[in-house]
Backbone bond lengths (Angstrom), bond angles and torsions (degrees), N, CA, C in turn:
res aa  C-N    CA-C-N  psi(-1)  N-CA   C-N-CA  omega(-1)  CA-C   N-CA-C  phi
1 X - - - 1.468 - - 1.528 111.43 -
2 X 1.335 116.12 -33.29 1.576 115.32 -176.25 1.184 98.94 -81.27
3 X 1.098 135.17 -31.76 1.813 129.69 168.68 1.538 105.49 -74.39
4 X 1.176 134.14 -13.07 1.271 97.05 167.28 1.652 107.48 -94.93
5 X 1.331 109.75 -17.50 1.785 95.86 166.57 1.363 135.99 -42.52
6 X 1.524 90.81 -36.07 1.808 105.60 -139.82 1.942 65.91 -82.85
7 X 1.588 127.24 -47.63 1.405 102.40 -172.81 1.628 126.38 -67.78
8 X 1.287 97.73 -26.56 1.465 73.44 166.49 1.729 124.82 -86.58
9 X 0.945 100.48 -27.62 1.717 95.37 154.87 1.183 110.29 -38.50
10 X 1.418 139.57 -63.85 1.136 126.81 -168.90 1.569 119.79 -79.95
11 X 1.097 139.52 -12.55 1.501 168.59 91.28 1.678 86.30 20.87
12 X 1.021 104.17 -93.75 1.689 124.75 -175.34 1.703 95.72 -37.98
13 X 1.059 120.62 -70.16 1.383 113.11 -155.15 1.863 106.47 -75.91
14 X 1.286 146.79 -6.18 1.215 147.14 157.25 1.461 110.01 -92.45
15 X 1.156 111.67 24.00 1.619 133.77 169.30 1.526 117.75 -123.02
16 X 1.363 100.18 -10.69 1.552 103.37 173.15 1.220 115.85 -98.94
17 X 1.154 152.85 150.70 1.718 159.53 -172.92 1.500 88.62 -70.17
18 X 1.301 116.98 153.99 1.190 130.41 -175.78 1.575 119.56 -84.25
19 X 0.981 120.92 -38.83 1.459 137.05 153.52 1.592 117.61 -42.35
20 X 1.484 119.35 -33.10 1.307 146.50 -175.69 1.641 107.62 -72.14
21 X 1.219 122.23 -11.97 1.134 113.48 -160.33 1.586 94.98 -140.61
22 X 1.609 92.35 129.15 1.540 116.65 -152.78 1.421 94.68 -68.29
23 X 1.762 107.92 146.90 1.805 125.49 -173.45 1.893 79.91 -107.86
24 X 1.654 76.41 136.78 1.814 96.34 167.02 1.608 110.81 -77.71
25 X 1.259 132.35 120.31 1.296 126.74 173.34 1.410 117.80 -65.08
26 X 1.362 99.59 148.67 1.531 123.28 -176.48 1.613 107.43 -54.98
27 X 1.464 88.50 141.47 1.663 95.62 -156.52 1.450 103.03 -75.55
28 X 1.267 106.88 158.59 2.174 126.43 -154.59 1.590 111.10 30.27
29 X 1.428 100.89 46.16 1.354 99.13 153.10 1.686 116.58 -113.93
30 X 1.142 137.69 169.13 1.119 147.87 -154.81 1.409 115.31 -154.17
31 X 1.109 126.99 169.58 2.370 128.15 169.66 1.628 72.01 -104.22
32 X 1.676 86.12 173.04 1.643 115.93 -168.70 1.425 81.57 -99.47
33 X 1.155 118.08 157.11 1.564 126.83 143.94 1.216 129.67 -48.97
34 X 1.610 103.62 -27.70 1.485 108.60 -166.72 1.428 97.00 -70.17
35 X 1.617 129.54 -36.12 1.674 119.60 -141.58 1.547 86.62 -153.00
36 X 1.465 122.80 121.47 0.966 115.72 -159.20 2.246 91.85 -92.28
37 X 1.083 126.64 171.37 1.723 126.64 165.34 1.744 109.76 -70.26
38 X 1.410 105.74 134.38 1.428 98.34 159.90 1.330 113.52 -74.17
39 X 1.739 113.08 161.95 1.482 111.93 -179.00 1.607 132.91 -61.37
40 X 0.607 148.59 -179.85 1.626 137.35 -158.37 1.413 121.41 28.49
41 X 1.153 123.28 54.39 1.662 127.05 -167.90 1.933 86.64 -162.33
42 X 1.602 78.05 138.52 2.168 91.42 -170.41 1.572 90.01 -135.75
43 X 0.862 114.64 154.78 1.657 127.68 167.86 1.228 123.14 -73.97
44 X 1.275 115.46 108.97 1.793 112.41 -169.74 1.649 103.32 -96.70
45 X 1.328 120.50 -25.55 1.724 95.97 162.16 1.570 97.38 -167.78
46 X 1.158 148.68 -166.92 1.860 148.00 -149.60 1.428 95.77 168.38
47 X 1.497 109.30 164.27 0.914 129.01 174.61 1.792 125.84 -154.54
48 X 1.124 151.22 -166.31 1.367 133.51 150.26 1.578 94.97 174.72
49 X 1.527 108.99 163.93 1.491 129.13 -146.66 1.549 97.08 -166.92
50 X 1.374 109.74 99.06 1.633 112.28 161.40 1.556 119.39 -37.53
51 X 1.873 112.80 -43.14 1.294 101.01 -175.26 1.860 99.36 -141.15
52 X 1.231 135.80 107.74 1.069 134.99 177.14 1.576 116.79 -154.70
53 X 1.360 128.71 -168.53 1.567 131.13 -176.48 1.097 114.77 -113.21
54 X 1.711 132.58 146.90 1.414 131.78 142.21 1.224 115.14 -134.28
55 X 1.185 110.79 168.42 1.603 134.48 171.57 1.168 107.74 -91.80
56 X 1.484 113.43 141.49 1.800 116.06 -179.88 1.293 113.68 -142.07
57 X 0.943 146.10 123.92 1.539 145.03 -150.41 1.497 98.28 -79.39
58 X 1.136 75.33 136.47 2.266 78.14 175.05 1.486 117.22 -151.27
59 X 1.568 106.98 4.19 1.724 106.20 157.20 1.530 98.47 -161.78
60 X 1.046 133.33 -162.68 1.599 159.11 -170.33 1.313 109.28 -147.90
61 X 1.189 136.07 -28.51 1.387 136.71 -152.78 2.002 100.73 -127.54
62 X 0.709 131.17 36.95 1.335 115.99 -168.51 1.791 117.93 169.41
63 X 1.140 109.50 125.14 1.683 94.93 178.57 1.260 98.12 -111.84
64 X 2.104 99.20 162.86 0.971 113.35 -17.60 1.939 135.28 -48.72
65 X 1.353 110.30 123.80 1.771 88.89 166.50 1.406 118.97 -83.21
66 X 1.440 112.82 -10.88 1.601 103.79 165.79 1.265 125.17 -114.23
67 X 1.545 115.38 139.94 1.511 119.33 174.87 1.900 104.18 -70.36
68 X 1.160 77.51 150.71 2.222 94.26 169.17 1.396 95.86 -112.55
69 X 1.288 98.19 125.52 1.836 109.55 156.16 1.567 106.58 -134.59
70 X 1.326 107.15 149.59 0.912 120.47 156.68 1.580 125.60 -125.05
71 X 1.474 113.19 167.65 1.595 104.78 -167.83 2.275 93.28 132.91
72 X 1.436 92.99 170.83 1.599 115.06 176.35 1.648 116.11 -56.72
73 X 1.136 112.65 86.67 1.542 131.73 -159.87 2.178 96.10 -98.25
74 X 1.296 87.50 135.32 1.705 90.04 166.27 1.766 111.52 -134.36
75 X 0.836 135.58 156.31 1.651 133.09 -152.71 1.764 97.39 -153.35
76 X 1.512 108.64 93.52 1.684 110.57 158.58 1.558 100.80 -95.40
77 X 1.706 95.02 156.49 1.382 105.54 166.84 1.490 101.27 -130.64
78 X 1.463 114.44 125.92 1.332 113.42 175.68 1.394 117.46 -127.24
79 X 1.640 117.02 135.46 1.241 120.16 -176.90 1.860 117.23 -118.02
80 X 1.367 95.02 138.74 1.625 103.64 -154.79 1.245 108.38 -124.01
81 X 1.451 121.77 128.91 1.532 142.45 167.95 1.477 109.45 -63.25
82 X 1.751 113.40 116.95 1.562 103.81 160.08 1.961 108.15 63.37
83 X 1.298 91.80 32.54 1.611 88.51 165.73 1.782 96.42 -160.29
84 X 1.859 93.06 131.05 1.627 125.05 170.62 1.642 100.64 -34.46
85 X 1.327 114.05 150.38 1.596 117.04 147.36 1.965 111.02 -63.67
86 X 1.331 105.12 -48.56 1.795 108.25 169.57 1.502 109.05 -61.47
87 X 1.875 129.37 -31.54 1.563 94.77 171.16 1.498 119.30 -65.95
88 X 1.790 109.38 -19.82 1.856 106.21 178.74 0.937 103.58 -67.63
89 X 1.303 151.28 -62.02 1.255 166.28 177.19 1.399 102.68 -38.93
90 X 1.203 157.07 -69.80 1.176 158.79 -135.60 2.110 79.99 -91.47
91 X 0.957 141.68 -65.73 1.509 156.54 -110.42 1.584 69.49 -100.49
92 X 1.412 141.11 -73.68 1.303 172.65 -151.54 1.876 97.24 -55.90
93 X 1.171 100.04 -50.82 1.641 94.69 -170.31 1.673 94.29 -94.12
94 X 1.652 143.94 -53.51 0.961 136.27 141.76 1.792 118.39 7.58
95 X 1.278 106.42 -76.16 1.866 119.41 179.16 1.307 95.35 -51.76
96 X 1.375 124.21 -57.94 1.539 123.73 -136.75 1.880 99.73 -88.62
97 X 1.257 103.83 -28.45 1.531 106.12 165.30 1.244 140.28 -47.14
98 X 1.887 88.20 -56.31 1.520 114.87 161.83 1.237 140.16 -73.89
99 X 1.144 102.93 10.61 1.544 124.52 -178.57 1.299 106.57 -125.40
100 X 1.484 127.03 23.23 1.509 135.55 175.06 1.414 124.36 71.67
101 X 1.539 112.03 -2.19 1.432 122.44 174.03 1.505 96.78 -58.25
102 X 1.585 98.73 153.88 1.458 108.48 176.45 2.044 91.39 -114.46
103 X 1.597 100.86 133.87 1.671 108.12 171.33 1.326 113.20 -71.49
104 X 1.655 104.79 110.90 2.119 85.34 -177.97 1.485 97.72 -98.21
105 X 1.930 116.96 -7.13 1.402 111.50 169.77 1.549 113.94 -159.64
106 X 1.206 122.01 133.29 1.314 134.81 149.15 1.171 130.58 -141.02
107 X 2.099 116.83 146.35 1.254 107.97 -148.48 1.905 85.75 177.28
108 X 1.643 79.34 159.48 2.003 102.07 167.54 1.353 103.28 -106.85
109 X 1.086 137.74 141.30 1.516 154.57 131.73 2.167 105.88 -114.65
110 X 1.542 84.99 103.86 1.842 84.35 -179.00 1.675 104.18 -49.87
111 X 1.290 104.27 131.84 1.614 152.81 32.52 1.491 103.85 -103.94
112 X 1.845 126.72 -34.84 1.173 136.36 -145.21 1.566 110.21 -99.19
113 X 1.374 113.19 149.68 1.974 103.05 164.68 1.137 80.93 -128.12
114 X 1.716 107.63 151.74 1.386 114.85 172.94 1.759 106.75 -131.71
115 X 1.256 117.50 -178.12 1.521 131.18 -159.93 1.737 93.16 -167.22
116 X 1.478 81.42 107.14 1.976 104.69 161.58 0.997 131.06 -99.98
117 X 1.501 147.10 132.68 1.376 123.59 -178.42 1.534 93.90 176.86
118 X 1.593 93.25 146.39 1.715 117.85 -167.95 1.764 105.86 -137.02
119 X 1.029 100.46 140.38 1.598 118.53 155.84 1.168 124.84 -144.72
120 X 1.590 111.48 97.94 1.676 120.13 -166.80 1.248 114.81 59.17
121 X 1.003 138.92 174.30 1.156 135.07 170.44 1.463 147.75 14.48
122 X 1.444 99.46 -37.03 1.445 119.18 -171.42 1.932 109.88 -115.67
123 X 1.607 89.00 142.59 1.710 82.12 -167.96 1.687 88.82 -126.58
124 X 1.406 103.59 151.59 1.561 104.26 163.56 1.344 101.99 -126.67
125 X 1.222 109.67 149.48 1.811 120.32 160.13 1.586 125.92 -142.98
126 X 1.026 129.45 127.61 1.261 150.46 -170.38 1.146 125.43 -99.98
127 X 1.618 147.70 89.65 1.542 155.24 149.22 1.092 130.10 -58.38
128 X 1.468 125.16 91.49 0.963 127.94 -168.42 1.676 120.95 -108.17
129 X 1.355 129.10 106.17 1.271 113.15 169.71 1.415 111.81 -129.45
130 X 1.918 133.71 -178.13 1.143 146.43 -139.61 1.228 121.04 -151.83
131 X 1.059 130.77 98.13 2.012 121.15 158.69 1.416 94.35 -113.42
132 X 1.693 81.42 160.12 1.477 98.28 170.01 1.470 147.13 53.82
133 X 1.583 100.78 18.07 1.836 100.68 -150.53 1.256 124.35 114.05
134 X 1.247 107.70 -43.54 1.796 125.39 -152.43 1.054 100.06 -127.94
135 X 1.261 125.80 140.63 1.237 157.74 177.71 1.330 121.99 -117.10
136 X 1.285 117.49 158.09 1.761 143.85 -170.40 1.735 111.87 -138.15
137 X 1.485 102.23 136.59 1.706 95.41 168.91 1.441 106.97 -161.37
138 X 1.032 125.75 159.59 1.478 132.95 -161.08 1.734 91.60 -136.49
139 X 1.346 108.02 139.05 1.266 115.70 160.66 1.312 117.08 -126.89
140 X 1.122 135.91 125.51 1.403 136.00 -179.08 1.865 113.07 -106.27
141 X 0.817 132.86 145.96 1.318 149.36 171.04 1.467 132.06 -125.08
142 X 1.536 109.06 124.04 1.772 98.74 -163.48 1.148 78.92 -125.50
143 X 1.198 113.68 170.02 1.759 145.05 -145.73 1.662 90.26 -157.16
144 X 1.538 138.94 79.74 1.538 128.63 -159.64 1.540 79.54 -70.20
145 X 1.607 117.06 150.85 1.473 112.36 154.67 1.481 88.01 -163.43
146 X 1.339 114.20 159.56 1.887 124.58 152.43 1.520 112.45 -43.30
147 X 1.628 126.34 141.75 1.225 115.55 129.88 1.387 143.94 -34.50
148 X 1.278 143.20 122.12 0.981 125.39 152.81 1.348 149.09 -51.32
149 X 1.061 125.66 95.78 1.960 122.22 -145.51 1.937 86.27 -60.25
150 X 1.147 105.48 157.44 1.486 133.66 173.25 1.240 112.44 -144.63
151 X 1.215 113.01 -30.27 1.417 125.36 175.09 1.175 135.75 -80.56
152 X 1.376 119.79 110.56 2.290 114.60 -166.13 1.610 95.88 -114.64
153 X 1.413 99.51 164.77 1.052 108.73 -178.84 1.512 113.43 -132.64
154 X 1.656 124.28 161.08 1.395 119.56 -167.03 1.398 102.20 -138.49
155 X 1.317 127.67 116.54 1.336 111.54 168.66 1.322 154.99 -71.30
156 X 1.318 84.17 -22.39 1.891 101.78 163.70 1.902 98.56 -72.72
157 X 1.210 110.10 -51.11 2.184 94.87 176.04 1.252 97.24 -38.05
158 X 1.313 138.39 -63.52 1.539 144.55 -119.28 2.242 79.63 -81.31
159 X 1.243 93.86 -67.35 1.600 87.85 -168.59 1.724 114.60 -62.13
160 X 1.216 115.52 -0.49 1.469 104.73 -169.23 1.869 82.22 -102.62
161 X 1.205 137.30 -7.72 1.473 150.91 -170.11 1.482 96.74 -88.94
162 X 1.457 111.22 -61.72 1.422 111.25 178.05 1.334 138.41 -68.55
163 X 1.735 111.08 -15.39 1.574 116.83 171.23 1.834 96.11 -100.86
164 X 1.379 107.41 18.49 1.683 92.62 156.68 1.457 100.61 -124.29
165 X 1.011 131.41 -37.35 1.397 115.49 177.94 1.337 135.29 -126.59
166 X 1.480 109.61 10.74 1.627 144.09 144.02 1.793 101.63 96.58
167 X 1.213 108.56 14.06 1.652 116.50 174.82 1.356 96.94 -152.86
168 X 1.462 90.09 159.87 1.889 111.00 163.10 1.401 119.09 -145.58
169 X 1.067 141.23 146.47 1.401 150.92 -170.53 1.626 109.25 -99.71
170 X 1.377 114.53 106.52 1.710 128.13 -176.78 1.037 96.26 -97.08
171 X 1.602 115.55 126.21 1.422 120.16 140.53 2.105 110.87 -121.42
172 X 1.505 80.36 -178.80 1.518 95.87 -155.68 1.532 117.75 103.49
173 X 1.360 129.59 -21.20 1.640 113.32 166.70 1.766 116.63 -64.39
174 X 0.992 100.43 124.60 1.818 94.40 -169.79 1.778 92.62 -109.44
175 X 1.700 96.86 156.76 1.616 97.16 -177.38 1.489 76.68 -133.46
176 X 1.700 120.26 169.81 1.195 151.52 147.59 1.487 108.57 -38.50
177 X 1.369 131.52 141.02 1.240 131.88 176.57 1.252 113.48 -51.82
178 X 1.686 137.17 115.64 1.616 152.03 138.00 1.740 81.76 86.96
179 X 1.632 122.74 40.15 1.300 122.77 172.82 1.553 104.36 -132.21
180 X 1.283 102.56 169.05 1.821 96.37 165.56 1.597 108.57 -131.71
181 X 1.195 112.10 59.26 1.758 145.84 149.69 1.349 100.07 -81.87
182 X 1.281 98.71 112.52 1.566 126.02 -173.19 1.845 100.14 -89.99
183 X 1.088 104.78 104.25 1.733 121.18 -179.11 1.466 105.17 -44.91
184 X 1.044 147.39 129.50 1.487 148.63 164.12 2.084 106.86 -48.18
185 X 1.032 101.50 -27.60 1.726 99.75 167.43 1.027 108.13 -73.23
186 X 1.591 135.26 -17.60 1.657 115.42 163.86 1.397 124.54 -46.95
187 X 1.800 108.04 -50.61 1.158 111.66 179.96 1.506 137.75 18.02
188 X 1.516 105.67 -74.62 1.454 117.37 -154.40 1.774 87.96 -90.12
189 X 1.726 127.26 -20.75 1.481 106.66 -177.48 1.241 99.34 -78.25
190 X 1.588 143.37 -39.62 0.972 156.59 173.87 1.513 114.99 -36.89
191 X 1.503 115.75 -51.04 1.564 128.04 171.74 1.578 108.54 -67.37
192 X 1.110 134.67 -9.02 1.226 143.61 170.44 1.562 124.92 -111.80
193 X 1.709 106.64 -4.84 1.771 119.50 161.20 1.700 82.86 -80.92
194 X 1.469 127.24 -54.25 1.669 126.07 -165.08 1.102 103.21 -57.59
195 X 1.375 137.73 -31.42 1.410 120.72 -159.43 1.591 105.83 -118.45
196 X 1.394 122.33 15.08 1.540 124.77 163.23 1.892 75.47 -95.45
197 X 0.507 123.19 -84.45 1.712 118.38 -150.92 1.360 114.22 -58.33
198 X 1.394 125.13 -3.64 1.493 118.05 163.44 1.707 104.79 -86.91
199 X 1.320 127.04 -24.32 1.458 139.16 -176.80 1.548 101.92 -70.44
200 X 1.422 112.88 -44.26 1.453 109.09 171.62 1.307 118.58 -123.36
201 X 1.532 115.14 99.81 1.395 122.49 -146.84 1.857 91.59 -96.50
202 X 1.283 122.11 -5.69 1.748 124.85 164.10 1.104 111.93 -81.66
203 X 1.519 130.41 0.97 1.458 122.21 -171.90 1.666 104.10 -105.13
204 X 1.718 121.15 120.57 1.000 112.11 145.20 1.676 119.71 -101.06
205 X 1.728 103.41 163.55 1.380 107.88 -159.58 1.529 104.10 -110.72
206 X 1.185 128.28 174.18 1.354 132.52 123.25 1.153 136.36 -112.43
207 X 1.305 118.56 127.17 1.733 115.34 -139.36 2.281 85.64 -100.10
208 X 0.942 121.40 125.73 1.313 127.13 -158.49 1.301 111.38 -116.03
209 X 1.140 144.55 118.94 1.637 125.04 -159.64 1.841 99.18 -124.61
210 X 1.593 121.02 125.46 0.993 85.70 -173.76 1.758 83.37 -136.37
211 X 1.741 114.02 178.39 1.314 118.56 -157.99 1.856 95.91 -129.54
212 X 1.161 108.44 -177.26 1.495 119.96 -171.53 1.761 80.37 -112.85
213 X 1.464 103.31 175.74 1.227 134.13 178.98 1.617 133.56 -53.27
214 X 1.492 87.94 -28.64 1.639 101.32 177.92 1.735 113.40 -61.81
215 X 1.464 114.69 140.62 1.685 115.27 172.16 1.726 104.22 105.67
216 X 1.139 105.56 -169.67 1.234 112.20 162.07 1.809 123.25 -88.88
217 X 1.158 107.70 -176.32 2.055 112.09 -168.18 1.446 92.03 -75.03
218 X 1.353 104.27 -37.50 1.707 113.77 -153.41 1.410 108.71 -80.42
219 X 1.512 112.39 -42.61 1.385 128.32 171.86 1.400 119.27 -51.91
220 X 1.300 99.24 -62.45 1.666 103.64 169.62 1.666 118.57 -60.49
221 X 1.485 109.56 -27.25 1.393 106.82 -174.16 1.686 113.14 -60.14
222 X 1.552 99.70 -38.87 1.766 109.76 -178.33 1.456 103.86 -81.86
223 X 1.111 131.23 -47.34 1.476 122.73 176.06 1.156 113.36 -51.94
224 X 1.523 117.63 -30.83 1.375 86.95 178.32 1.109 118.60 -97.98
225 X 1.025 129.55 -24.85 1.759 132.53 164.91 1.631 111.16 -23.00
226 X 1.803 90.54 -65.42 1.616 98.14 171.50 1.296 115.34 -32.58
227 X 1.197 112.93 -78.86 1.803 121.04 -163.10 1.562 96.48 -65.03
228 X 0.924 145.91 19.39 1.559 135.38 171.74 1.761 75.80 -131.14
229 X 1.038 154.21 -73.11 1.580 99.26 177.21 1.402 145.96 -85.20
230 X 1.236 112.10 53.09 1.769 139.69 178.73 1.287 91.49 -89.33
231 X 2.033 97.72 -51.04 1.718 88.08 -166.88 1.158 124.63 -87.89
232 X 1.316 104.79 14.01 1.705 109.88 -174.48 1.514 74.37 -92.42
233 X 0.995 122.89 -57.54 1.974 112.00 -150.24 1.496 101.32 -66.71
234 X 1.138 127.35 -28.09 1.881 136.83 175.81 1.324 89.95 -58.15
235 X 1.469 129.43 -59.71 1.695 129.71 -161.52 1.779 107.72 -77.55
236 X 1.349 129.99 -27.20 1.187 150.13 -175.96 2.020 100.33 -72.19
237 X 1.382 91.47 -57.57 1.846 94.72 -171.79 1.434 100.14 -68.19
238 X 1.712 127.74 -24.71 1.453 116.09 178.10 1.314 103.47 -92.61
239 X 1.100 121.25 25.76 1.564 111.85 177.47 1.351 124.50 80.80
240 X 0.948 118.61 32.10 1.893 129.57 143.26 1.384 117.29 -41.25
241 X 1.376 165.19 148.38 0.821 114.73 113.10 1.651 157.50 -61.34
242 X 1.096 134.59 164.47 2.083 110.65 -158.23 1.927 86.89 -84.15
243 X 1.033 126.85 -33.71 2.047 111.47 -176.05 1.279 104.10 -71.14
244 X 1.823 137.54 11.77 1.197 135.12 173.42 1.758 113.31 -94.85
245 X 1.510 94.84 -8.94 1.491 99.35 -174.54 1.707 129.14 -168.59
246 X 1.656 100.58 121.93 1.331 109.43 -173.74 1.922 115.99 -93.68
247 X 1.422 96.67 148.45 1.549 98.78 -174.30 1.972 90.60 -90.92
248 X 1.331 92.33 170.04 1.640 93.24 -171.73 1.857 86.67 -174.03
249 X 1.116 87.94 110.76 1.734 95.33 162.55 1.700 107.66 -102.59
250 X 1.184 98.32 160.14 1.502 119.50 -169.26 1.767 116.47 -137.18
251 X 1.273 116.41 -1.38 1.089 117.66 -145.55 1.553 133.50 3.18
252 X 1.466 130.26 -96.35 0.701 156.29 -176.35 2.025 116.96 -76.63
253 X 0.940 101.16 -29.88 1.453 115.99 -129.17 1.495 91.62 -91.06
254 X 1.116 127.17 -15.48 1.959 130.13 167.49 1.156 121.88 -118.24
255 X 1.370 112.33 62.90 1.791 118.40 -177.66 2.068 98.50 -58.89
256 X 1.063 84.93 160.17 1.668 92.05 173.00 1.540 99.56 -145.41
257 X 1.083 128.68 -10.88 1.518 128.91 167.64 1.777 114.27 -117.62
258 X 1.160 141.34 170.40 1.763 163.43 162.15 1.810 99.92 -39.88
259 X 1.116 112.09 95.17 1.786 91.31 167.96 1.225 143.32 -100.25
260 X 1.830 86.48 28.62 1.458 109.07 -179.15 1.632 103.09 -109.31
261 X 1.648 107.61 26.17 1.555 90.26 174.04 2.068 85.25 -142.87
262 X 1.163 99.88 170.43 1.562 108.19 158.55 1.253 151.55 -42.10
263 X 1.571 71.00 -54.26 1.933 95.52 171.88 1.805 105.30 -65.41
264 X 1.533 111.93 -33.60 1.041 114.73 -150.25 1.519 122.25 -101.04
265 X 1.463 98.68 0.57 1.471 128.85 168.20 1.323 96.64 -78.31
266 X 1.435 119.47 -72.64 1.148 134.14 -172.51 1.408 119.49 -16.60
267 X 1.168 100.35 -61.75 1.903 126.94 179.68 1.001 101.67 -70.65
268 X 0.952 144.10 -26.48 1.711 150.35 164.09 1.201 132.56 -87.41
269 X 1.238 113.38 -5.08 1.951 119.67 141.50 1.791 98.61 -117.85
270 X 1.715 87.96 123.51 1.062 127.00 -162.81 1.784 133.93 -168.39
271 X 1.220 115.87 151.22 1.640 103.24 -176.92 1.025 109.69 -122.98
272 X 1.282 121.46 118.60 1.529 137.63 179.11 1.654 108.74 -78.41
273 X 1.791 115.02 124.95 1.588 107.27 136.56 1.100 107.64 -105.00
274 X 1.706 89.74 149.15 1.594 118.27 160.15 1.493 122.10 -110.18
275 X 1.119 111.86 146.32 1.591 112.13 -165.53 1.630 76.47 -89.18
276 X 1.664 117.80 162.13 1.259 146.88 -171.12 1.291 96.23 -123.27
């Protein structure tokens, strides 16, 4: 009797469409709490990052069209038998409504529809597109929060750095997310850009601001300009003088660390002096 089950079980299952028959998800992956999977959809691969960046769609018509967040990001990708990119999408803003999220976007741009939405702190977003029947969707989830600084700085290193190789690389100035609002935790690195340059009152600088990989070339190119002159105007209001020092963004364009890892972003938003 158990042999004739197991055949028609198997009978049964080369009778089912192939698409029809549920994919085991990729191993230590999991659904978010926030958004549960529609049925016939398995996880084809995930990811997550205590502290890193994404882009989140937040118009079609207007730039920027993407928001920057940063903060504890997690990334499923799920692929689905016999279901629209608009049934994820429709199911997606539905959940996220009813669960007190506020929609700051939903929308088609061919191939993709997407679904934006935040409540306090936490953002979800959803990519959904379709061939053939079958469908694909990614949900991402940000957690907005600060970095945690790890990084100190010394000012006597910085000048014994700069009369050997006429620059040094500062971290610890923090800005506001995809802004150049200088965080009040800069402070104390900032009091130590003031007090290498009051010690050497012959040195002019160029204060150099540069970004990791995330965004566009162009995006990062102006952001960083900006925030490298925040810190000229931070060093200017404590008494710099302003012909001792030029702002100079760089964005993207001089990694010195991997910006396909964490660590390596990290090291790669950063503010360079250069001795003049």
């Amino acid at each position: 009797m158990r042999l004739k089950a197991l055949l028609v079980a198997a009978l049964f299952l080369l009778n089912v469409p192939v698409g029809l028959v549920a994919q085991e998800d990729s191993a230590g992956c999991k659904d978010t709490p926030l958004l549960t999977r529609i049925s016939g959809c398995s996880i084809a691969d995930c990811s997550n990052s205590d502290f890193d960046s994404a882009e989140v769609q937040t118009s079609l018509t207007k730039d920027p069209r993407k928001t920057h967040l940063e903060g504890k990001i997690e990334k499923i990708h799920y692929t689905c038998s016999a279901k629209s990119a608009l049934q994820v999408r429709r199911n997606a803003e539905g959940a996220l409504r009813g669960s007190g999220f506020t929609l700051d976007f939903t929308g088609y741009d061919v191939p993709e529809h997407y679904v934006t939405a935040h409540k306090g702190a936490q953002w979800v977003a959803v990519v959904a597109s379709e061939m053939s029947g079958d469908s694909s969707y990614v949900v991402t989830t940000v957690l907005t929060q600060a970095m945690q600084q790890e990084m100190t700085s010394d000012a006597a290193a910085w000048a014994a750095e700069i009369n050997q190789t006429g620059h040094v690389a500062v971290y610890g100035i923090e800005f506001d997310t995809a802004k150049a609002t200088i965080k009040p935790a800069s402070e104390k690195v900032l009091g130590d850009v003031l007090s290498l340059l009051q010690a050497q009152p012959d040195w002019n600088m160029k204060i150099e601001g540069h970004t990791d990989s995330t965004g566009t070339k162009a995006g990062n190119q102006v952001l960083s300009k900006q925030r490298a002159a925040s810190v000229v105007a931070w060093l200017v209001k404590n008494g710099i003088a302003p012909a001792r020092l030029t702002a100079v963004g760089l964005g993207d364009s001089k990694p010195i660390a991997d910006n396909g890892t964490d660590e390596g972003r990290a090291h790669n938003r950063r503010v360079e002096l250069v001795k003049q």
